[in-house]
N, C-alpha and C positions, 0 to 999 in steps of 0.2 A: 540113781543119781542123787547125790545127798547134797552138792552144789548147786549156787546159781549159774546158769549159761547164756552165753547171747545165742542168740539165734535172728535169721532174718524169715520177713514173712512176705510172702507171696502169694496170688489167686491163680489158677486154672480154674475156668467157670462157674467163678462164684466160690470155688471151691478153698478154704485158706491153708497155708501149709506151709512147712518151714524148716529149715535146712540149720546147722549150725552155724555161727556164723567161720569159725575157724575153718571150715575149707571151702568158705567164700573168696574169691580174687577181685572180680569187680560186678559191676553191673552197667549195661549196656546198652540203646536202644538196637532192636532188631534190625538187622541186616539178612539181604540173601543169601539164602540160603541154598548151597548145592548139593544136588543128589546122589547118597555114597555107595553107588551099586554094591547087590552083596551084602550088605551091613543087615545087623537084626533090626525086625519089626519096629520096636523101642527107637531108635534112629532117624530122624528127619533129614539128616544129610549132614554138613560139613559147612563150616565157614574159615574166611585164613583168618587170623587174629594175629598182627604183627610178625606176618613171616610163618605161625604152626598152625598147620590144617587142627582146625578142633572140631571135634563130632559134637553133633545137636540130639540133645535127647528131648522128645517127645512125652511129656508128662499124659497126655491126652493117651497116648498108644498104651502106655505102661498100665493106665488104670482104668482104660477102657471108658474114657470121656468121650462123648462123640467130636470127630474131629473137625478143623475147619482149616481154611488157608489162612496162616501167619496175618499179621498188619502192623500196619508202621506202628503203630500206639503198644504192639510188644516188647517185652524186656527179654533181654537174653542174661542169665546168669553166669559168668564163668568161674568153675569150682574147682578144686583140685581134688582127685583120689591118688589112693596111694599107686596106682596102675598108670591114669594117664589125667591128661584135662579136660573138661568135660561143657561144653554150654548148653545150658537146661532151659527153653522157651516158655515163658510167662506169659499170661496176660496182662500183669502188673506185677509190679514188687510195691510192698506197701510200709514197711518199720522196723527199725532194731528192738528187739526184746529181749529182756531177763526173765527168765523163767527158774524158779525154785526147782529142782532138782525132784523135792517131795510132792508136787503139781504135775509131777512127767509120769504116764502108767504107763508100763512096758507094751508094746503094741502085742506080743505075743500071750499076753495074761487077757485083753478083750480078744483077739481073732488070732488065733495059731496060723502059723507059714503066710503073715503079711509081711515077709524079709523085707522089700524095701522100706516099708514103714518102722520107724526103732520105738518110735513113741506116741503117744497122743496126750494134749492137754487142753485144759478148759480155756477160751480167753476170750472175754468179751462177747459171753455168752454165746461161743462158737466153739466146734470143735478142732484141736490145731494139730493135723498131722505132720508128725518129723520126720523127715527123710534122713534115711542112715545110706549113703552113696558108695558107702563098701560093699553093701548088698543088693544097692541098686540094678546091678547088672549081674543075670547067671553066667556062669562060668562059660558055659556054651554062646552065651552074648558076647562075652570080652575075647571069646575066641576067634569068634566070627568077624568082630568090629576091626579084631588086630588085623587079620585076615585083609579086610575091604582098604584099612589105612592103609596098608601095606601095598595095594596094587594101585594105588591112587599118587603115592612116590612115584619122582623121575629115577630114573637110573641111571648112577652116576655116570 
């Protein structure tokens, strides 16, 4: 990355991290959440978001944070990949940032096959993992998830 980027940041448990902001949509407080049988692990269920059932993805599950039940004081992120739309549970969303391009080290030069992770960078004497949501989900997730949306439609 030889560019500056926005990106938004975010905590799971303390933990800070941050997503581009380009396939940000909105941010939201947490709403229930329904359970999307079938779906992968990665998955906490389903919320409707103006009429389209969107899947919740579980930052806790993905990276093996120990888990807890949601709270009203959560944020739900809604993102878009190039697959489907995506609402990703927070414990807060905290600030827009610019980040230099030359301050972003490739995630696979410190820890090889951290796929969803695309970057990591220094900020405010923390370290700020970036999530790259194309790789967020394996292949056999997105197959599975399409799977579980799919029986979760009425039938015309």
């Amino acid at each position: 990355m030889e560019t500056s980027e926005s990106f938004l940041t975010f905590f799971i448990e303390g933990r800070m991290m941050a997503l581009p902001l380009a396939v940000v949509d909105e941010v939201f407080a947490a709403v229930d959440i329904t359970p999307l049988p079938n779906s992968p692990k990665v998955i906490l269920g389903m919320i409707n978001c103006r009429g389209r059932i969107i899947a919740v993805v579980d930052f806790r599950r993905r990276f093996d944070i120990p888990e807890r039940a949601p709270k009203l004081s959560d944020r739900l992120i809604l993102v878009h990949t190039p697959v489907r739309p995506l609402a990703l549970l927070t414990d807060r969303v905290d600030t827009l940032i610019d980040i230099d391009g030359r301050d972003i080290i490739e995630a696979d030069r410190i820890a090889p096959g951290t796929a969803p992770v695309d970057g990591v960078a220094k900020l405010r004497g923390d370290l700020l993992l970036i999530h790259d949501l194309v790789k967020f989900l394996s292949i056999d997730e997105e197959t599975a998830l399409s799977h579980a949306l799919e029986e979760t439609q009425p039938i015309p």
